[in-house]
N, C-alpha and C positions, 0 to 999 in steps of 0.2 A: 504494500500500500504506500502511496505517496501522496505528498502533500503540494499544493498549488500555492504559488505564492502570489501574492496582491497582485503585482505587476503583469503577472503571465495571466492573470483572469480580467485586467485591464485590456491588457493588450486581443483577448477573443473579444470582449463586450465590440469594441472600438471597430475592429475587424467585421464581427458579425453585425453593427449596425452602422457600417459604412461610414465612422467619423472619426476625428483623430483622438490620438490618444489622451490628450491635452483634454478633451471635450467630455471622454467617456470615465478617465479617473477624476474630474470635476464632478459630474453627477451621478457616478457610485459614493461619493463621498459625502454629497448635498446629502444622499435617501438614505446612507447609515446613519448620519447624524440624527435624520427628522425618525429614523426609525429609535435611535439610543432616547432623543426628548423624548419620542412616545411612555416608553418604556421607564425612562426617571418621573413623569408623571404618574404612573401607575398601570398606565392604560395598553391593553393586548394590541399586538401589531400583525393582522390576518395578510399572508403573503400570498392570496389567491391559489392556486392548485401547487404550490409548496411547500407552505409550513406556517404553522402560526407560533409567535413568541409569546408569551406572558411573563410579566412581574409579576414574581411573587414573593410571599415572607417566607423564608425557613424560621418557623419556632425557635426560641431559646433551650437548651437543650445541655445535659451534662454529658463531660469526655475525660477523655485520659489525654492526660501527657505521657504520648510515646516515650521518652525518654528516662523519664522519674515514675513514672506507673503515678502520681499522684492523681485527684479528683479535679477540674477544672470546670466553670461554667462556660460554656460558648453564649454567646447573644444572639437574639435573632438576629437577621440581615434580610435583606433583599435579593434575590436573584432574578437572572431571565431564565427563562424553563424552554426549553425547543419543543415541539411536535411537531414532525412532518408528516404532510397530508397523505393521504391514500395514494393520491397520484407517484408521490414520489417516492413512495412505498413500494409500489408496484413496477416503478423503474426498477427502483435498486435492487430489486427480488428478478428484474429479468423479463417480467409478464406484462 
């Protein structure tokens, strides 16, 4: 398995929608951003037939320090949670 980087998935957008690269790493960047506000608002970011993200809270919760076995409190936080949609489900499976 390998991993794509920024630039090499700029450089298909850019390609695939016939504009420069200048053009297309501008507005990957514009829709992550409006996608990250979404998301530091609270608010789920539905990516049409590929995935939707949500914020949400992980509870406060107790743990171990790995290293001292001692008891430690974590806090809750915030995260983004992924689900991909059916469609790309059924990509990745082939079908």
């Amino acid at each position: 398995m390998s991993k794509t980087a920024h630039t090499a998935l700029v450089s298909a957008a850019a390609k695939s929608a016939g504009v420069s690269e200048a053009q297309a790493k501008s507005t990957i960047e514009a829709y992550l951003s409006s996608v990250q506000g979404e998301l530091v608002a609270g608010n789920d970011v539905a990516m049409g037939s590929f995935a939707t993200i949500k914020s949400e809270v992980r509870a406060a919760r107790t743990g171990r320090n790995p290293s001292t076995g001692a008891t430690i409190q974590i806090p809750e936080k915030r995260v983004a949670s992924f689900k991909a949609s059916t469609a790309l489900k059924n990509a990745l499976a082939g079908s």
